[in-house]
PDB file of N, CA, C and O in Angstrom:
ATOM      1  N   UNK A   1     -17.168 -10.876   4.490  1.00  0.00           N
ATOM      2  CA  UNK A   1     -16.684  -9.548   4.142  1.00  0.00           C
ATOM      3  C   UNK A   1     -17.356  -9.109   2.839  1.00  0.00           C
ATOM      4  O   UNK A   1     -17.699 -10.008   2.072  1.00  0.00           O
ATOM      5  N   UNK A   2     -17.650  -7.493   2.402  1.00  0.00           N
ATOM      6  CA  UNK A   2     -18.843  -7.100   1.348  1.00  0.00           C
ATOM      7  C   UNK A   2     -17.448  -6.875   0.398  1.00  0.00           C
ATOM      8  O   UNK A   2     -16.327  -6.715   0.881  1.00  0.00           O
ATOM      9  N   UNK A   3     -17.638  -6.889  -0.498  1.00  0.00           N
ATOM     10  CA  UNK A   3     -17.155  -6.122  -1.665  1.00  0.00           C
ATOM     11  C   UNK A   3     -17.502  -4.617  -1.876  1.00  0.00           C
ATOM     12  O   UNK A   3     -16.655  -3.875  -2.372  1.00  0.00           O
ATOM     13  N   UNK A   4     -18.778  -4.133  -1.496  1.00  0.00           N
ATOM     14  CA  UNK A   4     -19.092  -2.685  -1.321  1.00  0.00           C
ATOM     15  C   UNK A   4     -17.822  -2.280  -0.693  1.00  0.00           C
ATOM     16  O   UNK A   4     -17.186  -2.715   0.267  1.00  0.00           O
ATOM     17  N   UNK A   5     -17.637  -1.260  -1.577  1.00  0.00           N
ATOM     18  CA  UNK A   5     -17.141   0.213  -0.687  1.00  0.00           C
ATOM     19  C   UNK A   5     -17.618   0.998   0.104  1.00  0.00           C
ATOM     20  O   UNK A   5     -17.385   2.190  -0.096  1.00  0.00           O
ATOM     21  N   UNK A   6     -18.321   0.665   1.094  1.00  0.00           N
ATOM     22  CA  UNK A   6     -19.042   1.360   2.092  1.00  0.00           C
ATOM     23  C   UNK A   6     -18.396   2.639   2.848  1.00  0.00           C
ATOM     24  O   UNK A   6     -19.174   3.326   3.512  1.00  0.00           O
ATOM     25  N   UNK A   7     -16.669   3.108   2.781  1.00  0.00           N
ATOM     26  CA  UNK A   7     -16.226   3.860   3.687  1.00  0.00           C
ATOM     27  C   UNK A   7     -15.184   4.870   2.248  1.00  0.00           C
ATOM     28  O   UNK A   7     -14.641   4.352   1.272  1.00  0.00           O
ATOM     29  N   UNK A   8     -15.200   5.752   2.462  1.00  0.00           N
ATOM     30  CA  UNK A   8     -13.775   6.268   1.868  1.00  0.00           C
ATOM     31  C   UNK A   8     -12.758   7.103   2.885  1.00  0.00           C
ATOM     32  O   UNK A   8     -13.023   7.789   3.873  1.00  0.00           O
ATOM     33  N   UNK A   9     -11.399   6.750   2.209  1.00  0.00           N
ATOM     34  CA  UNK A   9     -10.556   7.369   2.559  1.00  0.00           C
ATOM     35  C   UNK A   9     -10.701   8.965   2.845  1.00  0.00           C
ATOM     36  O   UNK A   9     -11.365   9.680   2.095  1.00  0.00           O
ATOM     37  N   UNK A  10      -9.983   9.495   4.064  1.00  0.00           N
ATOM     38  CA  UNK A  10      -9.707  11.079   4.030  1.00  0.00           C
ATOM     39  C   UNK A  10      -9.307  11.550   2.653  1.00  0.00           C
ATOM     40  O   UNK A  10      -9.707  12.648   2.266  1.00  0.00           O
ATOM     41  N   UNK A  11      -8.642  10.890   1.986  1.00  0.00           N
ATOM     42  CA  UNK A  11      -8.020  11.644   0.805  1.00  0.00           C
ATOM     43  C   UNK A  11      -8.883  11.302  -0.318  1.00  0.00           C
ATOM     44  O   UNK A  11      -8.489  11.585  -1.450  1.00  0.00           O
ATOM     45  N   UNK A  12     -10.077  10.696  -0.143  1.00  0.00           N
ATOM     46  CA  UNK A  12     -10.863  10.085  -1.284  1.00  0.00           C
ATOM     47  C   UNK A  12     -10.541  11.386  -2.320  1.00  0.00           C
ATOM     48  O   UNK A  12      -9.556  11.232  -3.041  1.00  0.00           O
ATOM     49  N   UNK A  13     -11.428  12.884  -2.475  1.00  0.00           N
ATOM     50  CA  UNK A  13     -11.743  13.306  -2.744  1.00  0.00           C
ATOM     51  C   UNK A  13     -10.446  13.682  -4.064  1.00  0.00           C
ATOM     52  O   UNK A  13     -10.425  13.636  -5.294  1.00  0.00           O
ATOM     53  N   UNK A  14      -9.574  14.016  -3.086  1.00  0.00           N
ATOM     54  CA  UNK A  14      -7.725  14.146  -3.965  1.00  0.00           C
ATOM     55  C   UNK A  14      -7.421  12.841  -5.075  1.00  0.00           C
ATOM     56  O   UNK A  14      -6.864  13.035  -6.156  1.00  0.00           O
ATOM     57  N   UNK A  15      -7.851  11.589  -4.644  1.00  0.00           N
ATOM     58  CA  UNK A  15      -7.396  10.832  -5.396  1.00  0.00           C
ATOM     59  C   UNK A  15      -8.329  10.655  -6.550  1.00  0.00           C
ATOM     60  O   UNK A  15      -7.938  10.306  -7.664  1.00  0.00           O
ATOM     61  N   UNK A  16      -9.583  10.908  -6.246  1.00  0.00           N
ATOM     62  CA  UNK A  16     -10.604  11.174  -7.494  1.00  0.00           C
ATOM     63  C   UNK A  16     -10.412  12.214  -8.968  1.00  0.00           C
ATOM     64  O   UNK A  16     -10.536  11.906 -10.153  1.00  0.00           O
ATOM     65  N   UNK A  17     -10.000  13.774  -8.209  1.00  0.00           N
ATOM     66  CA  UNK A  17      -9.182  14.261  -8.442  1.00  0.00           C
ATOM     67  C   UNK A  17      -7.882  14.100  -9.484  1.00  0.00           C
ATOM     68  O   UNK A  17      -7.793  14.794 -10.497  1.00  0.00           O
ATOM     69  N   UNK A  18      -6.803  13.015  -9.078  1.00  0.00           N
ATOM     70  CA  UNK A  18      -5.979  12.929  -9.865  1.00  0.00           C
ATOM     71  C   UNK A  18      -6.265  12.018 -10.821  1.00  0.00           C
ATOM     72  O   UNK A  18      -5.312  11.566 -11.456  1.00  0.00           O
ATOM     73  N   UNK A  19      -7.577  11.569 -11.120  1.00  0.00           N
ATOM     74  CA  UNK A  19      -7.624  10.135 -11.695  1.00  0.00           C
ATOM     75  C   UNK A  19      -7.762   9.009 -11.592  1.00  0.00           C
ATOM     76  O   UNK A  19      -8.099   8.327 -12.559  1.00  0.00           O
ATOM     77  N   UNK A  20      -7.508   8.423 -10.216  1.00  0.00           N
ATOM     78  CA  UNK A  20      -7.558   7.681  -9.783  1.00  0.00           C
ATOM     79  C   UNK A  20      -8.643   7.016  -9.788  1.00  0.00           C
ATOM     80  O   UNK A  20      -9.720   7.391  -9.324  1.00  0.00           O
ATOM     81  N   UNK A  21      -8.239   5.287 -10.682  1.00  0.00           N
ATOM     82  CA  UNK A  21      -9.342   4.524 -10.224  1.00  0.00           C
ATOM     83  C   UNK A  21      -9.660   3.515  -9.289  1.00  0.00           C
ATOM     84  O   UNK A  21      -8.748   2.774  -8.922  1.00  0.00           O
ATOM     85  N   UNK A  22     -11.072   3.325  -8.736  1.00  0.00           N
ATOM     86  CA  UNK A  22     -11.429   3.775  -7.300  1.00  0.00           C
ATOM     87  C   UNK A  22     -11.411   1.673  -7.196  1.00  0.00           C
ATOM     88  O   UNK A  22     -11.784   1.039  -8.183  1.00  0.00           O
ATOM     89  N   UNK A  23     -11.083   1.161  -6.301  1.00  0.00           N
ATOM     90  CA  UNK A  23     -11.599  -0.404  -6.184  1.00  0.00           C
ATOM     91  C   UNK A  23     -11.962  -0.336  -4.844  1.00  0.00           C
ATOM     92  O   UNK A  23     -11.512   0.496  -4.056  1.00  0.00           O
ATOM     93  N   UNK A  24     -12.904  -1.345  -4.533  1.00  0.00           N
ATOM     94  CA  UNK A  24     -13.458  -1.963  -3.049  1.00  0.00           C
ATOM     95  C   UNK A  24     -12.592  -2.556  -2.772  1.00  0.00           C
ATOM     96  O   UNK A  24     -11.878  -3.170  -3.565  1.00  0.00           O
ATOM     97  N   UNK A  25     -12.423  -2.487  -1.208  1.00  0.00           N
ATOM     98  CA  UNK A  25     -11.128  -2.889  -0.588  1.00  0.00           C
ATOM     99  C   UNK A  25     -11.456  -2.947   0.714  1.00  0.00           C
ATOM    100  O   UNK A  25     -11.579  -1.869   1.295  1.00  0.00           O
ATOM    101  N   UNK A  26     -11.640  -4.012   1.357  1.00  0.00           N
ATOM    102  CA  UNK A  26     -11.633  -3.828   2.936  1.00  0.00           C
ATOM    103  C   UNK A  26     -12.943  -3.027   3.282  1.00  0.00           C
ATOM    104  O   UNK A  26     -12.967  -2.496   4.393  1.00  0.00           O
ATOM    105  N   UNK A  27     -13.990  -2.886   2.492  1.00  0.00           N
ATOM    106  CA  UNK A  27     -14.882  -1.942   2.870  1.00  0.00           C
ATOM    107  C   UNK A  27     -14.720  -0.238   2.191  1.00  0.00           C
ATOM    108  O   UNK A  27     -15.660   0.543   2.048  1.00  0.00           O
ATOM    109  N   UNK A  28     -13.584  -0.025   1.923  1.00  0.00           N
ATOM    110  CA  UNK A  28     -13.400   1.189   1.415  1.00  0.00           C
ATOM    111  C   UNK A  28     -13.109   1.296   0.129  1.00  0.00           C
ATOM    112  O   UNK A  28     -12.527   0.291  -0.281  1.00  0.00           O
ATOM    113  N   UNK A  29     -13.390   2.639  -1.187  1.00  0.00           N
ATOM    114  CA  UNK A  29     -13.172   2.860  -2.051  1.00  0.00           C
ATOM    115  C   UNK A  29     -10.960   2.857  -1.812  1.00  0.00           C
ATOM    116  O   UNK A  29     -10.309   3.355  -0.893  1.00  0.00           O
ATOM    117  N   UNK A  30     -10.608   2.317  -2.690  1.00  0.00           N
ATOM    118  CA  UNK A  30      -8.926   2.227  -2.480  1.00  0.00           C
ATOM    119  C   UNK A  30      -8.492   2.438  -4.073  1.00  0.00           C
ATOM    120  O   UNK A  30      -8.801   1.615  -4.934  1.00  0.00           O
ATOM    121  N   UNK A  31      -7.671   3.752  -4.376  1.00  0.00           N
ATOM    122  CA  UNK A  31      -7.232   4.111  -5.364  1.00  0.00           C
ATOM    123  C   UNK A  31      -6.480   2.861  -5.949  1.00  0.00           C
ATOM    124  O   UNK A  31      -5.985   2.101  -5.117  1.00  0.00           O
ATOM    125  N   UNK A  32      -6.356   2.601  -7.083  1.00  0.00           N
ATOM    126  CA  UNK A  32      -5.389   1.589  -7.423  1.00  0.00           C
ATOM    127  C   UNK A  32      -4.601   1.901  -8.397  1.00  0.00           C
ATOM    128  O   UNK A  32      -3.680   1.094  -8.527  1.00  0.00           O
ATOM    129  N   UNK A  33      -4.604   2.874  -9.231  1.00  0.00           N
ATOM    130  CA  UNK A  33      -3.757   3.583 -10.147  1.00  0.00           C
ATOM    131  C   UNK A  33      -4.437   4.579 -10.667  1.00  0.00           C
ATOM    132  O   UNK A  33      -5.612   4.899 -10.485  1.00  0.00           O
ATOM    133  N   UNK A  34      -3.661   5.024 -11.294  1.00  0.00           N
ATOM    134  CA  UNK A  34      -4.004   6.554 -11.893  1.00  0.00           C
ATOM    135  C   UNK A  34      -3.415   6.701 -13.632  1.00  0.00           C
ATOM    136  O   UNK A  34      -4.215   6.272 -14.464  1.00  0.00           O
ATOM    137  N   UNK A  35      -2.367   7.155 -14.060  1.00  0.00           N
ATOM    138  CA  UNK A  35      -2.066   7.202 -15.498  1.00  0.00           C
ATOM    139  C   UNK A  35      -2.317   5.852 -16.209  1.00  0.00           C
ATOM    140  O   UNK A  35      -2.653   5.901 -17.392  1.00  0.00           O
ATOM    141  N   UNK A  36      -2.157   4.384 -15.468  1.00  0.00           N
ATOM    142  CA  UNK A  36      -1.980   3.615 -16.492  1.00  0.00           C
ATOM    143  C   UNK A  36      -0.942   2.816 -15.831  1.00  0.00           C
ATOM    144  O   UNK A  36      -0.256   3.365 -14.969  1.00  0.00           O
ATOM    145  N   UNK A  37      -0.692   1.263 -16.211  1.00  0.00           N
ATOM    146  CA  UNK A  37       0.279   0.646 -15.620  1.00  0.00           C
ATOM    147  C   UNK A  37       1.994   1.332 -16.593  1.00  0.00           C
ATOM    148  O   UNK A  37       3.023   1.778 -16.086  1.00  0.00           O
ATOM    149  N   UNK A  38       1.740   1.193 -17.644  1.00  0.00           N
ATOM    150  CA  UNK A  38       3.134   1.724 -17.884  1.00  0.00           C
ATOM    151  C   UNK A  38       4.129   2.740 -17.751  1.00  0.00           C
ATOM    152  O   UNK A  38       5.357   2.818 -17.734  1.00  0.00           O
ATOM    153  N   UNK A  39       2.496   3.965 -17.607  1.00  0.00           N
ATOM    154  CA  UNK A  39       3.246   5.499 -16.932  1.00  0.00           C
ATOM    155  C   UNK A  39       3.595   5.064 -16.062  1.00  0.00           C
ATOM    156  O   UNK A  39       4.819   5.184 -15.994  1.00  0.00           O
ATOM    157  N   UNK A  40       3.114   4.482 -15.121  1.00  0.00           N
ATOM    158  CA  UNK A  40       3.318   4.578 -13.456  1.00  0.00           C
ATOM    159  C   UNK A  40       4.704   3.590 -12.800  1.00  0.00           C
ATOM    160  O   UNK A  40       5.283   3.595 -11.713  1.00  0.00           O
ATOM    161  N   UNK A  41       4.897   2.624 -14.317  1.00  0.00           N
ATOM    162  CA  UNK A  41       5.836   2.000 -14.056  1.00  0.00           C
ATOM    163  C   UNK A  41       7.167   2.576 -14.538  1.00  0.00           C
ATOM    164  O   UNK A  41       8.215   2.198 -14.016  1.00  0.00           O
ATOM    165  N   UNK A  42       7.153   3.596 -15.646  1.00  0.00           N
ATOM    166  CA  UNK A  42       7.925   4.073 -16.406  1.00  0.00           C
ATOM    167  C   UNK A  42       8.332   5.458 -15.570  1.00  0.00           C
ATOM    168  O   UNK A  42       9.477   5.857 -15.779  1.00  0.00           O
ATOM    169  N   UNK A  43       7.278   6.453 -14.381  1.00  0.00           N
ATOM    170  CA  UNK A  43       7.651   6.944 -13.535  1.00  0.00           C
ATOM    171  C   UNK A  43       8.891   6.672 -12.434  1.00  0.00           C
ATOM    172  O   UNK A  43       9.953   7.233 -12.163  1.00  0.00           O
ATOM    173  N   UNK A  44       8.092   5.392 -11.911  1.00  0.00           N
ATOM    174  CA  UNK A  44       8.504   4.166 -10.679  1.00  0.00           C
ATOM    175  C   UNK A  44      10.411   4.454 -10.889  1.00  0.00           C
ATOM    176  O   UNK A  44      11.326   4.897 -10.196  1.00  0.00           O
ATOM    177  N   UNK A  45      10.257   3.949 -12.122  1.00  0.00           N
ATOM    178  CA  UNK A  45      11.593   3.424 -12.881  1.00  0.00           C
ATOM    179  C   UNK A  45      12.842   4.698 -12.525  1.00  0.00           C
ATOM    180  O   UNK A  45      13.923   4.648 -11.937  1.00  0.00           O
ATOM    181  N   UNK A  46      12.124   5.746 -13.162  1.00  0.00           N
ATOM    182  CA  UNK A  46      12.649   7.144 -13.246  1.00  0.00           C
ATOM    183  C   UNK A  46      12.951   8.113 -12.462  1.00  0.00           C
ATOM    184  O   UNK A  46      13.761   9.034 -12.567  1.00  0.00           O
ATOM    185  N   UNK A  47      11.967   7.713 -11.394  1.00  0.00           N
ATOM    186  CA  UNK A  47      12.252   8.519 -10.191  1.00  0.00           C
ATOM    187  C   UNK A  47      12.136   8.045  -8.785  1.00  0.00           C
ATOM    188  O   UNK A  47      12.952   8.663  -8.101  1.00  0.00           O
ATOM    189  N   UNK A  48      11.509   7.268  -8.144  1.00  0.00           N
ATOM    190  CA  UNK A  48      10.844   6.537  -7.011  1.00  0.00           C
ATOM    191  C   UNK A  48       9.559   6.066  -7.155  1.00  0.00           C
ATOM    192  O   UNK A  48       8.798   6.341  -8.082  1.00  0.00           O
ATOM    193  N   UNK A  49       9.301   5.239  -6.067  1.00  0.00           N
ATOM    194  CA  UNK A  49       8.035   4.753  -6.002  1.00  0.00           C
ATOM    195  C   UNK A  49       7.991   4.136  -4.332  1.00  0.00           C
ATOM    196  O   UNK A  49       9.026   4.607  -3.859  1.00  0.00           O
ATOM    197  N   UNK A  50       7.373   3.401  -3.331  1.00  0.00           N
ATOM    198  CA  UNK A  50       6.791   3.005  -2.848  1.00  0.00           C
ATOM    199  C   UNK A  50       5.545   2.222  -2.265  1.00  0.00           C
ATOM    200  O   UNK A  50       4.445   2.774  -2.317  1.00  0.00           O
ATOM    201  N   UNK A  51       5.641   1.238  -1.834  1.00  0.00           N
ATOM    202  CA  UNK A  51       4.335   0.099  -1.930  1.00  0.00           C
ATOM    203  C   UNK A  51       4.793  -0.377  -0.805  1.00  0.00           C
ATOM    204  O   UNK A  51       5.915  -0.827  -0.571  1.00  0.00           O
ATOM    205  N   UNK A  52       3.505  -0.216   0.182  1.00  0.00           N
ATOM    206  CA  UNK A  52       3.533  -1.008   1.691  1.00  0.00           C
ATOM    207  C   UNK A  52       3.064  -2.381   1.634  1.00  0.00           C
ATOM    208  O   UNK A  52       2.134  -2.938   1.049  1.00  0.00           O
ATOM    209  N   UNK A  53       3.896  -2.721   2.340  1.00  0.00           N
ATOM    210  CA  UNK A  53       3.987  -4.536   1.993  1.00  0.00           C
ATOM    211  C   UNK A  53       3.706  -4.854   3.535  1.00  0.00           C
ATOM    212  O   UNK A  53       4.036  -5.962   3.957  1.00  0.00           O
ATOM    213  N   UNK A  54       3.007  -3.763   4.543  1.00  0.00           N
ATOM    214  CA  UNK A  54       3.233  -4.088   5.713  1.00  0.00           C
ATOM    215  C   UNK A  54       1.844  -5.476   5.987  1.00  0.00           C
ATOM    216  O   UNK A  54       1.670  -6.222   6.951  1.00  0.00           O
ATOM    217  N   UNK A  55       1.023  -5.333   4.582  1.00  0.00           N
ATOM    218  CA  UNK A  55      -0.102  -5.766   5.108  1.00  0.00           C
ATOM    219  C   UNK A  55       0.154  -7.547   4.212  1.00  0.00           C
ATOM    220  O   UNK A  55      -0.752  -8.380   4.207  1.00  0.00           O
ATOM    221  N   UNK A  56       0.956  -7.694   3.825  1.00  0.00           N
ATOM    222  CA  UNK A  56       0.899  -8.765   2.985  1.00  0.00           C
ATOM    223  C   UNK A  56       1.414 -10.239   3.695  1.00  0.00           C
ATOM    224  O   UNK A  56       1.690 -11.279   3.097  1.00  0.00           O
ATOM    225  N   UNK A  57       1.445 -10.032   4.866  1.00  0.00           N
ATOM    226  CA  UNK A  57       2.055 -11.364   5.960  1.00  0.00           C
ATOM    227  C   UNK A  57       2.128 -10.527   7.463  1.00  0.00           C
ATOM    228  O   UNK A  57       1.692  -9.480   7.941  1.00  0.00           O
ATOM    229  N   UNK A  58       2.987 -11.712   7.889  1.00  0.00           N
ATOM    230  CA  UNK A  58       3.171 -11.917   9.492  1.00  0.00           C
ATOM    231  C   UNK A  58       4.183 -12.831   9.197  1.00  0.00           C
ATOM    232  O   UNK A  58       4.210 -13.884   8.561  1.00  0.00           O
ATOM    233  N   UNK A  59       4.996 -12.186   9.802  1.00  0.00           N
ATOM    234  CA  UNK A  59       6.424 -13.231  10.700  1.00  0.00           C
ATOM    235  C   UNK A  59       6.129 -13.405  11.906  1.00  0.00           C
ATOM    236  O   UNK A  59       5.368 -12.671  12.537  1.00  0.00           O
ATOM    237  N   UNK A  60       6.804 -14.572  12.426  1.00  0.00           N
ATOM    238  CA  UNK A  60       6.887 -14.704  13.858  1.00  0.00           C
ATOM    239  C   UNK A  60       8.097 -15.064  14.192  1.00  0.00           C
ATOM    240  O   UNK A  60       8.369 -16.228  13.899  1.00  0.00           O
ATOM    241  N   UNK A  61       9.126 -14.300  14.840  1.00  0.00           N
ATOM    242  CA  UNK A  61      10.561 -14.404  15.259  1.00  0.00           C
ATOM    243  C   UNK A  61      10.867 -14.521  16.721  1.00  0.00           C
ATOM    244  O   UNK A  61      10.880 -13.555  17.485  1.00  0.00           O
ATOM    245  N   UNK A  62      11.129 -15.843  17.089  1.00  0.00           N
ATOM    246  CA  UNK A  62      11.437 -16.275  18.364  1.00  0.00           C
ATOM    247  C   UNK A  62      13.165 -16.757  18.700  1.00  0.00           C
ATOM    248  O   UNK A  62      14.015 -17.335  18.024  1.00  0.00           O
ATOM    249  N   UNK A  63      13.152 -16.415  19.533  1.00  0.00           N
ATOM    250  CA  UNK A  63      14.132 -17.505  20.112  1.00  0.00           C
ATOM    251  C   UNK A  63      15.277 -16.522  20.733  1.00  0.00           C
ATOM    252  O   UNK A  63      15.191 -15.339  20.405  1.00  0.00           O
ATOM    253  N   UNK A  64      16.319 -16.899  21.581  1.00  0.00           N
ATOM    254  CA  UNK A  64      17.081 -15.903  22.023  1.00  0.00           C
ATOM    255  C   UNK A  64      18.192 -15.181  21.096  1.00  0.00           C
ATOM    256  O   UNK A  64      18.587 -15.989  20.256  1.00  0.00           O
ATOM    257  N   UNK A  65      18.656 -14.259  21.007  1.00  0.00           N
ATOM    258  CA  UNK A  65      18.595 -13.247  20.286  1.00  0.00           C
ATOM    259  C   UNK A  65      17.838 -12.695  18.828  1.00  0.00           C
ATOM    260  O   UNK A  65      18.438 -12.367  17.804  1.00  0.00           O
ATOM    261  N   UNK A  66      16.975 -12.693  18.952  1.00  0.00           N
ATOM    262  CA  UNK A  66      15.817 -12.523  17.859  1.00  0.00           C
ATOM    263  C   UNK A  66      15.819 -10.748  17.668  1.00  0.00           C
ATOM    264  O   UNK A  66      16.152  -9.932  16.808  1.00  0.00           O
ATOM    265  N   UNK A  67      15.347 -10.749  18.762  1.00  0.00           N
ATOM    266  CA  UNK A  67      15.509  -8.741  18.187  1.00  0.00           C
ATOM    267  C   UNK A  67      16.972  -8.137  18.566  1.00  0.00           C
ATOM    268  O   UNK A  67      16.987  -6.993  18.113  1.00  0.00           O
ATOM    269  N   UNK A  68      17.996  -8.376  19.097  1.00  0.00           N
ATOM    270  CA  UNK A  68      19.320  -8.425  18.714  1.00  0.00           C
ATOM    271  C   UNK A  68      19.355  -8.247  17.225  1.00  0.00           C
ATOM    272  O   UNK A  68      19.712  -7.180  16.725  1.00  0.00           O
ATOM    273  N   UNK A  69      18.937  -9.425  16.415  1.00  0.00           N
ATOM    274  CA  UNK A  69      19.547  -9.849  15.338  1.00  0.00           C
ATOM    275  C   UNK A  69      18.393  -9.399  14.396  1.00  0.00           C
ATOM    276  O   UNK A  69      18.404  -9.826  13.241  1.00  0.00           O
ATOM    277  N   UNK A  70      17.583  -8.721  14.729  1.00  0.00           N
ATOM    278  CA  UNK A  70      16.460  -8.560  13.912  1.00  0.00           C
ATOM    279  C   UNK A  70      16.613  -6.202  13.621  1.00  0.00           C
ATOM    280  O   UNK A  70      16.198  -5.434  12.753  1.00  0.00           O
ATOM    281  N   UNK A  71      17.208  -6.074  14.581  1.00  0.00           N
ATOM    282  CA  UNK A  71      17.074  -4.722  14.750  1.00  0.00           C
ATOM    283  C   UNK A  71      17.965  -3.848  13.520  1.00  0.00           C
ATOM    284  O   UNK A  71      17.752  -2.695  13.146  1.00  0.00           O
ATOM    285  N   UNK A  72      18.821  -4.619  13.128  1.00  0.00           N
ATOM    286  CA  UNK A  72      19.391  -3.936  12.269  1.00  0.00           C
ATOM    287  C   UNK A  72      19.178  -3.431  10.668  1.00  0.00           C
ATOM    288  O   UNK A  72      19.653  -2.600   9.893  1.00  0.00           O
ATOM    289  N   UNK A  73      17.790  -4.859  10.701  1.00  0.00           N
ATOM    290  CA  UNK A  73      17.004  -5.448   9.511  1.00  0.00           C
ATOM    291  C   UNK A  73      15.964  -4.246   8.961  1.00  0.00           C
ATOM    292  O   UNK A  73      15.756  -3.781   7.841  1.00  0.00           O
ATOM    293  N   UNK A  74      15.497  -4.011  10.091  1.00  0.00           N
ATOM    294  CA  UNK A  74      13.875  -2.492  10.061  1.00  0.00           C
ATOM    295  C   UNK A  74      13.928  -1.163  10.627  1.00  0.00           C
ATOM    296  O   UNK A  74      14.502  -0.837  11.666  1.00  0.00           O
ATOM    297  N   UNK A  75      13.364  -0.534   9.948  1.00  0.00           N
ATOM    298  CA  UNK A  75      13.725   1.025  10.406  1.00  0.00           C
ATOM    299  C   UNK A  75      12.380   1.239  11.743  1.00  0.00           C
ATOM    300  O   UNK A  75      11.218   0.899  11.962  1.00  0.00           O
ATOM    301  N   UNK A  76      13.289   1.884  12.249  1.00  0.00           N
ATOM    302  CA  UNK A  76      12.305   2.186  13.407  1.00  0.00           C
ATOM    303  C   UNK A  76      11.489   3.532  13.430  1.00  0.00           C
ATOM    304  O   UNK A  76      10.709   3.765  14.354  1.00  0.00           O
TER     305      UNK A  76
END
């Protein structure tokens, strides 16, 4: 896998825009912050925030009642 940023995001252009500085990621330029870790944490704090964690593992849930018992856990 390259470290180049060979691809950008649809929104490249917006996140350049706000500041955003740019890291290689998967092939693509990927914003990684913008004001600064403390604004952004001192925002976070103050009002909301969000961070997809969809990419950071894999579960594997077997056995009989698994999505029974799993459905109540994730938004659909």
């Amino acid at each position: 896998m390259s470290d180049a940023a060979d691809k950008t995001l649809p929104l490249n252009d917006w996140h350049l825009a706000q500041g955003a500085r740019m890291v290689p990621f998967a092939g693509y330029a990927m914003p990684i912050q913008y004001e600064g870790i403390m604004a952004e944490h001192k925002w976070t704090r103050e009002s909301a925030g969000l961070f997809d964690v969809s990419h950071m593992g894999q579960l594997i849930i077997a056995g009989e009642g698994a999505e029974k018992a799993l459905e109540p856990t994730f938004p659909s």
